[in-house]
C-alpha positions in Angstrom: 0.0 0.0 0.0 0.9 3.4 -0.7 -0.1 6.0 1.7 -0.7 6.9 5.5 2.7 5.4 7.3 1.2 3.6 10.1 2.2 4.3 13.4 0.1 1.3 15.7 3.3 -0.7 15.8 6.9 -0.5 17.5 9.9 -1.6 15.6 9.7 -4.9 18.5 6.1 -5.3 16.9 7.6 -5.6 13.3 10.3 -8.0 14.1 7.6 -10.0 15.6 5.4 -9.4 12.1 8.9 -11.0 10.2 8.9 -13.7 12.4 5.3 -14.7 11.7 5.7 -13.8 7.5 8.4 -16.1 7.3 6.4 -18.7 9.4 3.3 -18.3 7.4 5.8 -18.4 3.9 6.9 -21.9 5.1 4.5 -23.7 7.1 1.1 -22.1 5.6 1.0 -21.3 2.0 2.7 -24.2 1.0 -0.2 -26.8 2.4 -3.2 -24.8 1.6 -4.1 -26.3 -1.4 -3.9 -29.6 0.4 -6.1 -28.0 3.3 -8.7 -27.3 1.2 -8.9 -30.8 -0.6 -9.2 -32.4 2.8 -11.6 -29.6 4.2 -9.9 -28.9 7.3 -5.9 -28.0 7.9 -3.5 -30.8 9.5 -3.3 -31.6 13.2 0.6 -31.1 13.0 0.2 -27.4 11.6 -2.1 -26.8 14.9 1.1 -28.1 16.6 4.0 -25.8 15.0 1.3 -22.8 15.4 1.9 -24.2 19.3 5.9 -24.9 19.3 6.2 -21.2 17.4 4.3 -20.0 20.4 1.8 -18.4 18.1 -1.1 -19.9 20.0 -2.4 -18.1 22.8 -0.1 -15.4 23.3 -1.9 -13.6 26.3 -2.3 -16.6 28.5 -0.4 -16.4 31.5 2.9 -18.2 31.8 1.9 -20.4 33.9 -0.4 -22.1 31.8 1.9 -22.3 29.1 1.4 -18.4 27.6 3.5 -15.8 27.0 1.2 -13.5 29.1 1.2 -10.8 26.0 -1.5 -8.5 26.9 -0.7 -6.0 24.4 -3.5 -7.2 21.3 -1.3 -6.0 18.2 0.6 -8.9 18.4 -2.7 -10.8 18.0 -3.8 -8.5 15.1 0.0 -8.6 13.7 -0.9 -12.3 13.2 -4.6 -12.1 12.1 -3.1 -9.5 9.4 -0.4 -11.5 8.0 -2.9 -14.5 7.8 -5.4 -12.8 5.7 -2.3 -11.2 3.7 -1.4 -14.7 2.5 -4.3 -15.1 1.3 -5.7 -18.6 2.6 -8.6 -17.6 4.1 -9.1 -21.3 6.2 -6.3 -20.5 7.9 -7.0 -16.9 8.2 -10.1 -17.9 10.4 -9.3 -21.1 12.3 -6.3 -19.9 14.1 -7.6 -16.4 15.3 -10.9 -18.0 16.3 -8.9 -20.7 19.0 -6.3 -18.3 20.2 -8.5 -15.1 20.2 -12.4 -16.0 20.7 -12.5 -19.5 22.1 -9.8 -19.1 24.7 -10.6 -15.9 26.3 -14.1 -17.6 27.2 -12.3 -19.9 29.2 -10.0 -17.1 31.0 -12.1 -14.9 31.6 -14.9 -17.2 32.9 -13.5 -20.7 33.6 -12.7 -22.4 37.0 -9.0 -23.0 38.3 -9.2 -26.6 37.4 -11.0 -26.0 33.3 -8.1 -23.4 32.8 -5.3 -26.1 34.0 -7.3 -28.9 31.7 -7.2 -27.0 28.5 -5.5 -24.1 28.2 -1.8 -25.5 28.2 -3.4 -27.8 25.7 -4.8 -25.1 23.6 -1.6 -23.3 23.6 0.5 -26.5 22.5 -1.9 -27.0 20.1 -2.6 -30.6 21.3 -6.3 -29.2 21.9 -8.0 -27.1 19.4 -11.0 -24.7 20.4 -14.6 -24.2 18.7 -17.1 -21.8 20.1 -20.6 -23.0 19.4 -23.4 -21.1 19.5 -25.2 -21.3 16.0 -28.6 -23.9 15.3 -30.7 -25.4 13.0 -33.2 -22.9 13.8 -31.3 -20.5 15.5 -28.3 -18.1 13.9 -28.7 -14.6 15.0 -30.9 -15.0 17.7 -29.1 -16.5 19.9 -32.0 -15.9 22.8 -33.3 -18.8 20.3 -31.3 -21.7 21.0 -32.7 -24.7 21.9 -29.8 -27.0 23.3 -30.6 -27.8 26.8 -28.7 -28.4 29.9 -30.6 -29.9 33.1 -28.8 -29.7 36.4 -28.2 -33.5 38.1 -26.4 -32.2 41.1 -22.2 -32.6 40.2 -23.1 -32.4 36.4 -25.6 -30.9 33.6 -27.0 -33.8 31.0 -26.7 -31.6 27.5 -28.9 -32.4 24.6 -28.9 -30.4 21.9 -27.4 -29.7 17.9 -25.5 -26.8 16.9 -24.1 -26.0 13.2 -21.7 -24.0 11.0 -19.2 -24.7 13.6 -15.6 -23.2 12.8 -13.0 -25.9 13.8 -15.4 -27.8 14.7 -14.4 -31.2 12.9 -11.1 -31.4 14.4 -12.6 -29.1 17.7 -11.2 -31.1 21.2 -12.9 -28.7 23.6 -16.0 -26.5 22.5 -17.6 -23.3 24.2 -20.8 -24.7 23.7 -24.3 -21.9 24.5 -27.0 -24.0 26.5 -30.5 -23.7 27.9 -30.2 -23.9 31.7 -33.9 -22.4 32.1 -36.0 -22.2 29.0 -38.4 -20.2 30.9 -36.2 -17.0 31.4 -35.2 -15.9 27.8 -31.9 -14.7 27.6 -31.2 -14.9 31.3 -31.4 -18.7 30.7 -28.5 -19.1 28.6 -25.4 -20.5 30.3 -22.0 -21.6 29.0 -20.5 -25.0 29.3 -16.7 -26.7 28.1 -17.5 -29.8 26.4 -14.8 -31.8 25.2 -13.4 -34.8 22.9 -13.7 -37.4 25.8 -17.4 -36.6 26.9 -19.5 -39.8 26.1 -22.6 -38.3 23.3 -20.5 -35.9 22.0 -20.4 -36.2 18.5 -19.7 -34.3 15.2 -20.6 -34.5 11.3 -18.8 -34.5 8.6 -17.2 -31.3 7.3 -19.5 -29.5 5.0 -19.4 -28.8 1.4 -19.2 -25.1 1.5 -19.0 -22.3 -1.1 -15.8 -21.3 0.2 -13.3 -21.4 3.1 -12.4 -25.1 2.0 -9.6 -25.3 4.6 -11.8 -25.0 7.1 -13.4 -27.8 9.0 -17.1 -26.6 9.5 -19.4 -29.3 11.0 -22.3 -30.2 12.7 -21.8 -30.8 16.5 -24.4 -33.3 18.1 -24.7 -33.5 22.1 -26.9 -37.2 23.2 -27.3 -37.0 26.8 -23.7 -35.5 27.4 -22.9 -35.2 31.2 -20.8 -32.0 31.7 -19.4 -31.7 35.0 -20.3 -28.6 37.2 -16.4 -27.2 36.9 -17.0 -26.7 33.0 -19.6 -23.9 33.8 -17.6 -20.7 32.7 -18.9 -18.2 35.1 -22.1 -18.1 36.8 -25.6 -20.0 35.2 -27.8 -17.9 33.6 -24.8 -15.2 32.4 -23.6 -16.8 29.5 -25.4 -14.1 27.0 -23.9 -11.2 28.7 -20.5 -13.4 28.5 -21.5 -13.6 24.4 -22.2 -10.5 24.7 -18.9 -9.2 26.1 -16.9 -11.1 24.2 -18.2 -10.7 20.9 -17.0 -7.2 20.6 -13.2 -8.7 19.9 -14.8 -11.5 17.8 -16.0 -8.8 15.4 -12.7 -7.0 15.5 -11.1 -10.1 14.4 -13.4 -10.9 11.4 -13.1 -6.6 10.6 -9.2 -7.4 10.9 -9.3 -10.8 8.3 -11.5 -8.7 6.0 -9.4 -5.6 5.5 -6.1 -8.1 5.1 -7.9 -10.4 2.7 -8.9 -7.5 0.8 -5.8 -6.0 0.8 -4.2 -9.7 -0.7 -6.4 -9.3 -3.2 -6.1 -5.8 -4.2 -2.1 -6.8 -4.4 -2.7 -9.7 -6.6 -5.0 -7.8 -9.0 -2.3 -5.6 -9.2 1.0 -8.1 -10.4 -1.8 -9.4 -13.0 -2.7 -6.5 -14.7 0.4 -5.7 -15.0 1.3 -8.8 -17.0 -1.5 -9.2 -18.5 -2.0 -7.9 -22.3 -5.0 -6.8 -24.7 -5.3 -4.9 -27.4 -1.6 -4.9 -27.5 -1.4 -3.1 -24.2 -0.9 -3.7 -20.9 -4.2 -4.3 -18.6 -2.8 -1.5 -16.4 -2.9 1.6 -19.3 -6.8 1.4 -19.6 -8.3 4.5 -18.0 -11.2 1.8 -16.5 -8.4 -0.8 -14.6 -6.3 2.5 -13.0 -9.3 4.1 -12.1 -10.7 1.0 -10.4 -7.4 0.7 -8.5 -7.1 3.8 -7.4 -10.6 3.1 -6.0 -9.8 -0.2 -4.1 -6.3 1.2 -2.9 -8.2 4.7 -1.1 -10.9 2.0 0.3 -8.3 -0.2 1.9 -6.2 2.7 2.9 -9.1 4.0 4.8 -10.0 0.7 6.6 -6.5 0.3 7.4 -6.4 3.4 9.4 -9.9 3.3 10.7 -8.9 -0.3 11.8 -5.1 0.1 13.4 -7.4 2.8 15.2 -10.1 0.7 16.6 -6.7 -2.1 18.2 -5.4 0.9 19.5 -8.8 1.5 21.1 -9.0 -2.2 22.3 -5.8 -2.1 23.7 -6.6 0.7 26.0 -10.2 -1.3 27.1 -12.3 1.3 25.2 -14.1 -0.9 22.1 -17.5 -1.4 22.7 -20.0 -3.5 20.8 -21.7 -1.0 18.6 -17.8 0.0 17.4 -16.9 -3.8 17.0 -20.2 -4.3 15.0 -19.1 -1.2 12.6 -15.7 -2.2 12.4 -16.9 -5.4 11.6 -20.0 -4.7 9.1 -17.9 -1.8 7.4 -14.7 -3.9 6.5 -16.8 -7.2 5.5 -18.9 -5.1 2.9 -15.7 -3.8 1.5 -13.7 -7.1 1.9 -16.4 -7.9 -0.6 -16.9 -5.3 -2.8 -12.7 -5.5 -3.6 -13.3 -9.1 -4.5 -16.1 -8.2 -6.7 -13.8 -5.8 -8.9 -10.4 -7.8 -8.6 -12.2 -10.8 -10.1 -13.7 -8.5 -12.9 -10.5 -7.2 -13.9 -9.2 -11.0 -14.3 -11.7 -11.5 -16.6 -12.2 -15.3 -17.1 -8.9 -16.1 -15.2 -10.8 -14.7 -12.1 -13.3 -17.3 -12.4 -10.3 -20.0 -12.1 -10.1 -21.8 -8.7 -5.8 -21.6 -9.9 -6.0 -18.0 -9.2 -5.8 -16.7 -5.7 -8.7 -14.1 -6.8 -11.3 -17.0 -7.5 -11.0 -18.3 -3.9 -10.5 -15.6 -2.0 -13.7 -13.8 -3.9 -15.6 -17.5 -2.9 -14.1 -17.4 0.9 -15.8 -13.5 1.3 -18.8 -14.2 0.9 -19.2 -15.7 4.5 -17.4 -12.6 6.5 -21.0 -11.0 5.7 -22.8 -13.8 7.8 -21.5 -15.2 10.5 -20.3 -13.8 13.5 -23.8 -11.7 13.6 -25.2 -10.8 10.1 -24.8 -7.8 9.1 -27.7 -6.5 9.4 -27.8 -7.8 13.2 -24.5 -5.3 13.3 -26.7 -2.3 12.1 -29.4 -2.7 14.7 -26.5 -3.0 17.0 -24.7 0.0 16.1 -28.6 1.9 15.7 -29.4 0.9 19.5 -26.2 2.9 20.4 -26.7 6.2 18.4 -30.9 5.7 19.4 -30.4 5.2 23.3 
């Protein structure tokens, strides 16, 4: 990119940002293809994420972490994810190390944070939040997966879908019923995991896009979670969603502006090369002009995003900026994708080009994680109050 220097990161920051590049160079791009034939990335990639010590960062070194509370090295990672351009990868990691695992410190007992979270940061365990139905997406008030108390233990019954990692998941944040009768002050949060008898999952599904990714069905047959896998207290768990889906959003917003940003670079090195009418692709008025276009865009997302981790460093994001940052840079994620595929012509259409997929992987940044639209009646219930 051209522009605004950026000044969110130290020159330690950057070193770190090489680190993870030449990680990502080696141990990412190079199996992505193979990802997405097999629908979810390998085990043994979870692992070198782990040994690198790129799971987890902000866990406390006692549980295995590196007890990084400063979240641009988080983002540093998100960014150079999406700016590789496998979009699989891109999701599943941030999602373990940055959505699923501050459930369980924030909330979790003494003994559910010594179970999995050295696992988690090893990459032994890998983490799935599940909160999504059959008949529930948005609304999570909705759900219908039940937990009934037995005394030492809740017996969960329940489905949920679209789950992110959740093929290969080994412990899940999983939303539950604990008294249908109150709404959303009935929703509580349970850990189950790999070894819990009825706990079951479907096969990865056979998606649009994000190929590498292993999204599944999760099934829960009379599942007895023990009382310790409660994160927090019963009846909390939507204020917990609600808490922590402000730095959910941030992530997604994060992926979306590198993504873009992947593809605006890739657009570029093609029409470049590419010739007609005995010209380059890059001297008509129409491919500069869109360019020019994309490039201001992303500029401006950049910004407004270093911004908004600045703002989450400091404890000041709230939801309604979360579900901006979030709805703004998933509409533009794919609006670039849009053009940059237009100005491959039929080569854009090619599952070869890097273009194709990451125009198919876009489409999904606009749905989960709240629809959009659910993030403009967020962000109107702030400016309305």
């Amino acid at each position: 990119m051209f522009g605004l220097p950026r000044k969110l990161f130290t020159e330690e920051h950057e070193l770190f940002r090489q680190s993870v590049r030449d990680f990502i160079a080696k141990e990412v791009i190079p199996h992505n293809d193979e990802w997405e034939k097999q629908k979810m990335v390998s085990r043994e990639s979870w692992k070198k994420f782990g040994e690198n010590g790129f799971l987890g960062m902000q866990a406390p070194e006692e549980l295995g972490g590196l007890n990084i509370q400063d979240f641009r090295y988080n983002a540093i990672l998100i960014e150079e994810l999406g700016l590789s351009g496998c979009s699989g990868p891109a999701i599943g990691y941030p999602l373990h190390s940055d959505i699923v695992m501050p459930y369980i410190l924030h909330y979790g007992t003494e003994a559910a944070k010594k179970r999995y979270i050295p696992s988690m940061i090893s990459g032994d365990f890998i983490g799935a939040v599940a909160m999504t139905e059959p008949g529930a997406g948005s609304d999570l008030q909705g759900i219908r997966t039940s937990a009934v108390d037995h005394g030492d233990y809740y017996l969960v019954n329940g489905s949920k879908t679209f789950i992110t990692n959740g093929y290969l998941s080994d412990v899940v944040v999983v939303a539950v019923k604990t008294d249908p009768s109150k709404g959303a002050k009935g929703i509580s949060l349970l850990l189950i995991d790999r070894d819990m008898e009825g706990f079951s999952k479907g096969k990865p599904f056979e998606k649009v896009g994000l190929h590498a990714q292993d999204t599944c069905e999760l099934f829960f047959e009379d599942v007895k979670v023990p009382k310790e896998n409660l994160l927090g207290k019963e009846g909390e768990g939507f204020k917990y969603l609600m808490t922590e889906l402000a730095q959910e959003r941030l992530v997604v917003a994060l992926a979306a502006i590198a993504l873009g940003e992947y593809m605006l670079d890739s657009t570029i090195s093609y029409v470049k090369e590419r010739k007609a009418f005995n010209k380059s692709l890059s001297d008509f008025q129409n491919t500069r002009f869109k360019l020019a276009e994309m490039t201001a865009a992303l500029e401006q997302g950049r910004i407004y995003c270093d911004y908004l981790v600045d703002l989450h460093n400091e404890g000041k994001l709230d939801s309604a900026m979360a579900s901006a940052a979030k709805y703004n840079m998933t509409e533009l994620q794919c609006k670039v994708a849009d053009e940059c595929v237009q100005l491959h012509g039929g080569y854009g259409y090619m599952w070869e080009y890097g273009v194709a997929r990451a125009y198919a992987d876009a489409r999904v940044q606009r749905i989960y994680a709240g629809t959009n639209e659910i993030m403009k009646e967020l962000i109107a219930r702030k400016i309305l109050k």
